[in-house]
C-alpha atoms as one frame of an Amber mdcrd trajectory, in Angstrom:
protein
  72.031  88.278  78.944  73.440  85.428  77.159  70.696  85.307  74.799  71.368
  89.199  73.614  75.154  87.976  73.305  74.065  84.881  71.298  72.313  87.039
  68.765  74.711  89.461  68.374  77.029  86.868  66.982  74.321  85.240  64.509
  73.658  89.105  63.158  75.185  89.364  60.219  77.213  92.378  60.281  76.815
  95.173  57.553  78.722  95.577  54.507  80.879  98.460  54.747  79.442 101.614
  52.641  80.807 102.552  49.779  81.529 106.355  49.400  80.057 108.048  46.591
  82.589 109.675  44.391  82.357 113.265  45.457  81.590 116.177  42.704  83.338
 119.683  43.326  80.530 122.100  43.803  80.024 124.552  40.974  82.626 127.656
  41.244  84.780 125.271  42.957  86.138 123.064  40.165  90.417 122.596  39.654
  91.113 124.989  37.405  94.886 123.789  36.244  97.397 126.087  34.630  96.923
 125.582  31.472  95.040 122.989  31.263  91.308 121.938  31.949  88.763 122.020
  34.927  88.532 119.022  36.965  85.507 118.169  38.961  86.496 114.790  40.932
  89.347 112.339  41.962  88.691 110.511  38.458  89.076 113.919  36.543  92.005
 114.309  38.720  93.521 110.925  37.809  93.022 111.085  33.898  94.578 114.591
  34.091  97.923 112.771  36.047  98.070 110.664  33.283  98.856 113.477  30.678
 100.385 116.615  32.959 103.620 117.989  32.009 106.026 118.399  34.526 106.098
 122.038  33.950 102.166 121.677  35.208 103.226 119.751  38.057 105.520 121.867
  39.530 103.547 124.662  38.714 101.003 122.841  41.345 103.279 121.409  43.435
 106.044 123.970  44.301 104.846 127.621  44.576 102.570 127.661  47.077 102.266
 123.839  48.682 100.514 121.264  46.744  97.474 123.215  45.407  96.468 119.366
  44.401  96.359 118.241  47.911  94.804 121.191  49.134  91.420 121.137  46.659
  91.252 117.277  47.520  91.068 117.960  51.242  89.151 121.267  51.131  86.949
 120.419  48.224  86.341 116.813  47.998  87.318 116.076  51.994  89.463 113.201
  51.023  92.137 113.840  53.395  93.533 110.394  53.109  94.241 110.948  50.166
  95.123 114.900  50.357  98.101 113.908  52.871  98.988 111.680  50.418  99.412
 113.951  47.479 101.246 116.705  49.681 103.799 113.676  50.595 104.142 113.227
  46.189 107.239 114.713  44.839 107.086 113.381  41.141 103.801 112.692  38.852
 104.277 109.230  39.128 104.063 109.186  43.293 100.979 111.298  42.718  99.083
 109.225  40.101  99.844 106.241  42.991  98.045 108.451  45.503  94.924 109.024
  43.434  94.898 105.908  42.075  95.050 104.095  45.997  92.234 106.508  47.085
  89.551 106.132  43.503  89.575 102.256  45.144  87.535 103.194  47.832  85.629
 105.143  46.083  82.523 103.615  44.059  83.642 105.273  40.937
């Protein structure tokens, strides 16, 4: 018994994985209103760097966040999904995406 507990402490424990940034399948890339097709959270981020806010609230206010929603449903980032719902301005949501693209081997 005190021999399994002694090893347990010498085992080095594991590196924590890092996730994989994760590719929207085909047919279910963002398609934004006028604008381009975004396949991933880094997609995603670029875009947030040159939206208008006529884009934005086009996203954002007429039927929920259709941002949050493809990140949770799509990518299953629902970190950072809940995150993006909770972003009222582009700024708050480049903060969101830009928190969540550090876990993210990307």
């Amino acid at each position: 018994m005190l021999k399994k507990r002694l090893i347990k402490k010498l085992v080095i424990p594991q590196r924590r994985k890092i996730n994989s940034l994760k590719i929207a399948p085909a047919g279910a890339a963002f398609w934004v209103n006028n604008g381009p097709s975004l396949h991933h959270l880094l997609d995603l981020s670029k875009f947030l760097a040159i939206i208008t806010e006529e884009q934005f609230r086009y996203h954002t206010e007429r039927d929920g966040n259709d941002f949050s929603k493809w990140t949770e449903t799509v990518l299953g980032d629902r970190i950072c999904a809940r995150a993006l719902e909770a972003s009222k301005t582009i700024a708050a949501a480049r903060r969101a995406v830009a928190r969540a693209l550090k876990r993210y081997d990307a």
